[in-house]
C-alpha positions, 0 to 999 in steps of 0.5 A: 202917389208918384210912379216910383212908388206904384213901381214899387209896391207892385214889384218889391224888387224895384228899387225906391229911387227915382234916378240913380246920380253918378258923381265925382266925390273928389270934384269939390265943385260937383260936391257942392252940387250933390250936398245941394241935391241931397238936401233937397232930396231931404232923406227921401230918398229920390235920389240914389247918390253914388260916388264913382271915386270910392274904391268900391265903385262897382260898374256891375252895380250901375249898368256897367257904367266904368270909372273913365266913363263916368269921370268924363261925364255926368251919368245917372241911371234911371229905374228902368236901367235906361241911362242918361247923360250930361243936361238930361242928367240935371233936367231929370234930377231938378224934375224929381226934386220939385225943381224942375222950373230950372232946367226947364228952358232946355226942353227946347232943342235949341236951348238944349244943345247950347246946354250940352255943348256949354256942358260938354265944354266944362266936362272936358276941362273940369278936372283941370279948373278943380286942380286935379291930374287928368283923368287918363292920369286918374284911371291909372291911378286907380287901376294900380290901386285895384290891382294893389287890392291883391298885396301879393300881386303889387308886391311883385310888380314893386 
């Protein structure tokens, strides 16, 4: 029995997830990888994926992890509420799906921050490759979509 589901059955309140996976699903490329994820997660349920580009993205929900944070790096949370990020995001998840072997290098310190420094590097300019506006554009976006939830408000203002 694995420790989520020790967790689990002594608290029911405890959620069923192992980690909680922050992603962009307007990101085609980060796409690809959770349909990857989830087909190996196979209905499991391991892994919570939750899409930080749909509008009912609550932070309140993901340990008050906002939209622009999210959006400049890869999140997750653990059951814990511990929140990790960029290579230990993939370390921890590959670990859980039974894939361990391929983020295991960058246990190495060295190996690890050549990995996060290679990660910081595509975070930074993800939005760019995939063609998208940058991501002060996309908060904007989204706070005058937030704010147009309330017609009246966004009848006013236009």
């Amino acid at each position: 029995m694995s420790s989520a589901e020790t967790l689990t059955r002594s608290n029911p309140q405890a959620p069923s997830w192992q980690i909680k996976l922050l992603y962009d699903g307007e990101c085609p490329l980060c796409l690809r990888e959770v349909n990857f994820l989830q087909e190996r997660d196979a209905g499991r349920r391991l892994v919570e994926f939750v899409d930080i580009a749909d509008e009912s993205y609550n932070p309140e929900d993901n340990s008050g992890i906002d939209y622009e944070t999210a959006m400049g790096r890869i999140h997750a949370i653990l059951p814990d509420g511990k929140i990790i990020k960029d290579i230990e995001v993939f370390r921890t998840v590959y670990e859980i799906l039974g894939m361990g072997w391929i983020y295991a290098p960058t246990r190495l310190p060295i190996l690890n921050s050549l990995a996060n420094q290679i990660y910081t590097i595509w975070a930074n300019l993800r939005l760019k490759l995939t063609g998208r506006p940058s991501l002060a554009t996309l908060v904007a976006q989204r706070q005058q979509g937030l704010d147009c939830q309330d017609e009246q408000k966004c009848r006013l203002e236009h």
